[in-house]
C-alpha positions as CSV (number, residue, x, y, z in Angstrom):
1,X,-55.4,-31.8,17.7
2,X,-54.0,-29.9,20.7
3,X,-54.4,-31.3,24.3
4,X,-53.3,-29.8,27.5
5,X,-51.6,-32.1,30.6
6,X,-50.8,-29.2,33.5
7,X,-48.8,-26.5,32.1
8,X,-47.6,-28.5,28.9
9,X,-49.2,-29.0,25.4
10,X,-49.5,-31.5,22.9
11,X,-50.3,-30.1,19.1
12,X,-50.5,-32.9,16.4
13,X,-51.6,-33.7,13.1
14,X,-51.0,-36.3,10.5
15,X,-51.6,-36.1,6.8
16,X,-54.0,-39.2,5.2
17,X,-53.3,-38.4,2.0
18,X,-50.5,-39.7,-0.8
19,X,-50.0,-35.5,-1.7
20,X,-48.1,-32.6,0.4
21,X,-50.4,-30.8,3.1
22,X,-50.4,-27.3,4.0
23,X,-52.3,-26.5,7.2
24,X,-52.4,-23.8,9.5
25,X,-52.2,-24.3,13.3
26,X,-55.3,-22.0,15.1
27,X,-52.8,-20.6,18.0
28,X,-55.1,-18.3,19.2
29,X,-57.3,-21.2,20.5
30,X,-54.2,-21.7,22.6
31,X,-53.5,-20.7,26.1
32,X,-49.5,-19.9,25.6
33,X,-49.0,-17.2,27.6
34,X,-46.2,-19.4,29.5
35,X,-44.7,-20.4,27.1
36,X,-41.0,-20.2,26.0
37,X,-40.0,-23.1,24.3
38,X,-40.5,-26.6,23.0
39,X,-39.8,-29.0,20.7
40,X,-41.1,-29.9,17.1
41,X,-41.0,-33.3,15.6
42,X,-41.6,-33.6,12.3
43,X,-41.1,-36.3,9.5
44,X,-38.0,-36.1,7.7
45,X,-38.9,-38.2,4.5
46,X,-35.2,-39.9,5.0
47,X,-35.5,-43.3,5.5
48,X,-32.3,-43.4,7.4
49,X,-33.5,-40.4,9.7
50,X,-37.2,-40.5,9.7
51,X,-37.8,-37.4,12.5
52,X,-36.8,-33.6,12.9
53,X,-36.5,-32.6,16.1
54,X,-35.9,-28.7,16.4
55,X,-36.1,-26.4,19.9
56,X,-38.8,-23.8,18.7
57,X,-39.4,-20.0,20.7
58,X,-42.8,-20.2,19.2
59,X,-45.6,-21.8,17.7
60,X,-45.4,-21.9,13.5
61,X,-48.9,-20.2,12.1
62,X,-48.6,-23.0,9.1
63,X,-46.8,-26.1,8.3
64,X,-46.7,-28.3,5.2
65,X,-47.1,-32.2,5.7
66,X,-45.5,-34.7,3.3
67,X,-47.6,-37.5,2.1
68,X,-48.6,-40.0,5.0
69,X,-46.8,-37.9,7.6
70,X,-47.2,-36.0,10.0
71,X,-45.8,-33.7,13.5
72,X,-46.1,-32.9,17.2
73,X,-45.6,-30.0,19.2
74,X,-44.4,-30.5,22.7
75,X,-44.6,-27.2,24.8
């Protein structure tokens, strides 16, 4: 799902099932012509550190999902 508030997107997904997940995020569908970073959270599958945040310059075309989990892009 991506959403738009002013100039700043939301992308997010979460996996249902109990097996990985490789999907592929439909950037052209995307208005990201101002954009020039943001941040990725993604689940960690540590129980000790659950989330990844990284600082991202652009969008990743695909991401893999572990089991029950899921992401969000902030831009």
């Amino acid at each position: 799902m991506a959403r738009k508030n002013g100039n700043r997107w939301f992308i997010a997904s979460i996996n249902g099932t109990d097996s990985d997940l490789d999907i592929t995020i439909p950037v052209d569908r995307i208005d990201l012509a101002s954009f020039n970073k943001g941040k990725l959270y993604t689940d960690s599958g540590d129980t000790e550190t659950p989330w990844t945040v990284s600082t991202i310059s652009s969008v990743p075309q695909k991401l893999s999902l572990l089991p029950r989990g899921g992401f969000v892009i902030v831009l």
